[in-house]
N, C-alpha and C positions, 0 to 999 in steps of 0.2 A: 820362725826365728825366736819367739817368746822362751826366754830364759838361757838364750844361747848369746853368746859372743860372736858375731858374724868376722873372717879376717878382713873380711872391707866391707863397707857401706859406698853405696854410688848415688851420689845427690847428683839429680840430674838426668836421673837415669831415661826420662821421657825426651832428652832432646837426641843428638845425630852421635855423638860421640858418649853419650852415656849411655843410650840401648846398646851400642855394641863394645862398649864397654862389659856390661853384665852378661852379652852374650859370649864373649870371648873367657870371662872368672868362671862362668858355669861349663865351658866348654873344657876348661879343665879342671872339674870339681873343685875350686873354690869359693868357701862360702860366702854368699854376698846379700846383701839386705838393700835392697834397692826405693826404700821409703818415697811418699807421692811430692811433687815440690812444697805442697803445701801442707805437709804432715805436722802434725803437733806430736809434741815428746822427743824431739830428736835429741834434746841437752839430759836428758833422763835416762839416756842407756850407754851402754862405751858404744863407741861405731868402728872399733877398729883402726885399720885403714882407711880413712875416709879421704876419699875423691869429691872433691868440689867441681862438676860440671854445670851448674848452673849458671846461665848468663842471656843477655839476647844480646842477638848482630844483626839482621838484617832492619829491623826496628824500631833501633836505638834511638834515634834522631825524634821520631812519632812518639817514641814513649818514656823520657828523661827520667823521671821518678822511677819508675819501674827499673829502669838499667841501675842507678845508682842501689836499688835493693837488692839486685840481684847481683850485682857482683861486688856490695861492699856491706849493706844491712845485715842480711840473715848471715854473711859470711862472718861477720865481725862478732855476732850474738854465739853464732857456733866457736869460734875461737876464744870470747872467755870463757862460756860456760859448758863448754860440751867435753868430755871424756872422749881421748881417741887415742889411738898407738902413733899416728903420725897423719896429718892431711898435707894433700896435696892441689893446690888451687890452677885450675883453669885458666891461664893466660892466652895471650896473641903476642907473634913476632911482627903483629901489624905496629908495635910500642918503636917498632923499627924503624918507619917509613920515615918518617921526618928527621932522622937525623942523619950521623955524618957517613955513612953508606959503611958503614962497622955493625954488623948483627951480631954482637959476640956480650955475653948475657950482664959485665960489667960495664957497657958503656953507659953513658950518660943522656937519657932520654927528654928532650927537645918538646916540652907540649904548648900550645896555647890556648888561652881561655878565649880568645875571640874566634877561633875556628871551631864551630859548630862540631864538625868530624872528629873533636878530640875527646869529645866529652864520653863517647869510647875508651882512648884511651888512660885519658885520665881517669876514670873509673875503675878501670885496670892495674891500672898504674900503685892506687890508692888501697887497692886488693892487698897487692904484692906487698906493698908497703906495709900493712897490719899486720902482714905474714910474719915479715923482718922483723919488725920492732915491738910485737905481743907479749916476748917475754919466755915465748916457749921454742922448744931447740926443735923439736918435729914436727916444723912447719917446710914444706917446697913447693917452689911453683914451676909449674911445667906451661912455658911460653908455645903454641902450636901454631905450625903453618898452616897451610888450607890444605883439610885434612879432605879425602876423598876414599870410597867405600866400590869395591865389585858388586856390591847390588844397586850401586847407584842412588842411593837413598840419602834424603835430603837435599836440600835445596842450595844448593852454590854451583858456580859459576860452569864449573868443569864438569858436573853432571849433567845441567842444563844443555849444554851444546853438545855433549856427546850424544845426550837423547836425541836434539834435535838434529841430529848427522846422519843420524842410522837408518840406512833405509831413503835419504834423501839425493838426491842428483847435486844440488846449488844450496848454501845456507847464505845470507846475507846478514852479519852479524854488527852493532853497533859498537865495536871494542877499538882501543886502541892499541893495532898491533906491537905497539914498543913496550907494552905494559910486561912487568916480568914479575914472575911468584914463584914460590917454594912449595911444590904439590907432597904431601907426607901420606899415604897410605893408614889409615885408620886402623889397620889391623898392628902396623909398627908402632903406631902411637898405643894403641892398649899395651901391648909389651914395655912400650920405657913407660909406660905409669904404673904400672907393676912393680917396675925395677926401680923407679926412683921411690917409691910409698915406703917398698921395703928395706933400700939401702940407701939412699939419697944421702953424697956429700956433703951438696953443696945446696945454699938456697934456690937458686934459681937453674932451671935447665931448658936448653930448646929441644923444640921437638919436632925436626924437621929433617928431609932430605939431605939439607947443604949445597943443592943446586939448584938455582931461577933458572925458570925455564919461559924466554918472552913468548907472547901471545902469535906471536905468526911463528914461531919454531913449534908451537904447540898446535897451533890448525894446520901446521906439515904432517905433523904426525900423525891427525884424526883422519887428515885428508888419505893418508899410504893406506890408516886402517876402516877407513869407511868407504873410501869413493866417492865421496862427497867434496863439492870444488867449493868450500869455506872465502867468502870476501867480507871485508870491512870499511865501515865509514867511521872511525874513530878519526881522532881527532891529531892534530900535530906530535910526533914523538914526545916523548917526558922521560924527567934521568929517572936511570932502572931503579927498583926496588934494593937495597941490601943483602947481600948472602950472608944468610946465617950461621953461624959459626955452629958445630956438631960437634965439638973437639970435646966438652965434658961429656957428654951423652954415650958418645966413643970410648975415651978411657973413662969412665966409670964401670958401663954397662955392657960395653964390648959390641953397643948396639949401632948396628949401619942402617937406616930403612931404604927400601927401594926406591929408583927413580924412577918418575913418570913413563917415561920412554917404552922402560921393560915391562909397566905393568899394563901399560894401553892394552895390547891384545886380549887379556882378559878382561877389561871393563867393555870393549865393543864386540867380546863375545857371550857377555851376560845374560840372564833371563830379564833382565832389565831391557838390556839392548834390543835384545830378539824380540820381545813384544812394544816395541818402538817400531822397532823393524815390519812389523804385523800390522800394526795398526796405517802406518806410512801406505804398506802395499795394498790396505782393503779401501 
């Protein structure tokens, strides 16, 4: 890439959503410069389109300093000084959870400093906000559901238990069936961050499904395509999670991503799966 102009840069590129991020820009020959997290020089060359995927979630809580670096330090240092055609910052529609059950990208976000679990979103939150208020017009953040991959790769909640299904009789899982989430296809998500990098209206976009789908509607469905008889000791019902509103994502991008439902069959027929599968039967 030395002396070239890459059309995007993927920061990030080593976590779940920025590997297949660069595999998806290379899969159809566009150029992408995929630098290590911890690269020096990034404010010294244009980056294009740059993609901000950098962040931790499962973590967070163990490593405070760290979260606030990574999704407000190095992002903040890239937005004064770095040359880019347009960035686009790595959100969560988790900004959601705590408020008034409206996922739709202007509402008014609900945080507190005394919940432990917020320092997530506040860090997030505070992302977005440098976005907004930097000074520069070709900044958007793209808010993502729980984003899920056909090879199964990486570590969240819906890969874990589809592995653990395949090839099983009984899972005994510690979830609260009433819990509900918006599952977005990682392949759909590379697409609208494509499409928002290069046209993006507006500041902010979700990047989601537009349909929760609770935790025992979702082991109905492992259970039709595993045969695996899915129980749980979770804990008393809690009100649902928020449906995210899709509506810019739609008319801007024309972009609908699949639902859970349809794409199950190909995640429990995966090579992922099938060597779950293998391993269960030896």
């Amino acid at each position: 890439m030395t002396g070239s102009i890459p059309e995007f840069t993927v920061l990030g590129a080593g976590g779940f959503v920025g590997r297949h991020l660069v595999r998806h820009l290379e899969a159809r020959g566009i150029t992408c410069h995929a630098p290590a997290r911890d690269a020096t020089g990034l404010c010294e060359r244009p980056l294009g389109h740059a993609i901000y995927c950098i962040g931790l979630t499962a973590d967070y809580l163990a490593r405070p300093f760290d979260t606030v670096e990574a999704h407000v330090g190095l992002y903040a240092r890239l937005l004064r000084d770095a040359e880019f055609r347009s960035m686009t910052y790595l959100s969560s529609t988790r900004l959601y959870d705590s408020g008034p059950g409206n996922g739709v990208e202007s509402v008014d976000l609900p945080l507190n400093p005394l919940n432990r679990r917020h320092l997530y979103d506040f860090s997030k939150g505070l992302g977005e906000m440098l976005g907004v208020t930097c000074g520069r017009d070709n900044i958007r953040v793209a808010r993502l559901a729980c984003v899920y991959s056909d090879d199964l790769d990486g570590d969240n909640f819906l890969h874990d238990t589809l592995l653990r299904a395949v090839g099983a009789k009984r899972l005994v899982l510690d979830s609260n069936p009433a819990i509900a989430r918006d599952y977005v296809h990682v392949e759909d998500v590379c697409a609208a961050l494509v499409a928002i990098a290069r046209g993006g209206k507006q500041p902010i976009y979700n990047v989601a499904s537009g349909v929760n789908i609770r935790n025992d509607q979702l082991f109905a469905l492992i259970e039709a395509s595993t045969g695996c008889q899915i129980e749980t000791t979770g804990a008393a019902p809690i009100a649902g999670a928020p449906e995210i509103d899709i509506s810019a994502l739609q008319r801007d991008f024309s972009i609908t991503p699949r639902r859970i439902e349809d794409a199950l069959p190909t995640l429990v027929s995966s090579e992922a799966a099938q060597a779950a599968r293998q391993r269960t039967a030896s």
